[in-house]
C-alpha positions, -999 to 999 in steps of 0.1 A, spaced: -601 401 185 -565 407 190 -549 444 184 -532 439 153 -552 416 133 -580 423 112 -610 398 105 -612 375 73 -644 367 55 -642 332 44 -638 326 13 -651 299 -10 -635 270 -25 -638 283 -62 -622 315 -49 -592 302 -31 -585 279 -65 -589 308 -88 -565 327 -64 -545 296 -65 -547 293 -105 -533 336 -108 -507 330 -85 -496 295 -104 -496 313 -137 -477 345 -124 -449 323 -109 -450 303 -141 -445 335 -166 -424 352 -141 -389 346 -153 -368 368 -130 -333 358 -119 -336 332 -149 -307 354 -168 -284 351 -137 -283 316 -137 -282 316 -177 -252 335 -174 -235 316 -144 -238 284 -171 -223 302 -193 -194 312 -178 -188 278 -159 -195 263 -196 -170 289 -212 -145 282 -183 -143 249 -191 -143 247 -229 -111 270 -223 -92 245 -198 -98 214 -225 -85 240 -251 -54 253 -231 -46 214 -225 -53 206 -262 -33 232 -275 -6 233 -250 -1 194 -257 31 180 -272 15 165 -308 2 201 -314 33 222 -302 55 203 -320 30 203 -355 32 241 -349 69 244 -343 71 221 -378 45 246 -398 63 278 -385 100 258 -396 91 251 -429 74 282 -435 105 302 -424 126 277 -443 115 280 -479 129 287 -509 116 319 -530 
């Protein structure tokens, strides 16, 4: 035997898949890093809803329906 390395019983086939099994279920309960990503979706998802905004809002029909709501409201008669 090597320096270094130990010696390994070998185990049995109902071992290895209940080793097999724990690991599955701890990688499938195991939610780190899951709230990084959430967050990077988010934020690409945000930036995005606020570029289609800017253009919506920034557009000619609504400028100009603005402009016409701020002139008559300035422009009335009390």
């Amino acid at each position: 035997m090597r320096e270094g390395t130990m010696s390994r019983e070998p185990r049995s086939l109902g071992v290895m898949l209940d080793e097999l099994r724990l690991r599955m279920t701890l990688l499938a309960v195991d939610e780190a890093g899951m709230s990084t990503v959430e967050y990077a979706i988010g934020t690409i998802a945000a930036a995005a809803f606020g570029a289609i905004l800017y253009t919506v809002v920034t557009g000619d029909s609504i400028v100009s329906a603005l402009t016409n709501i701020i002139s008559r409201a300035l422009n009335t008669n009390v």
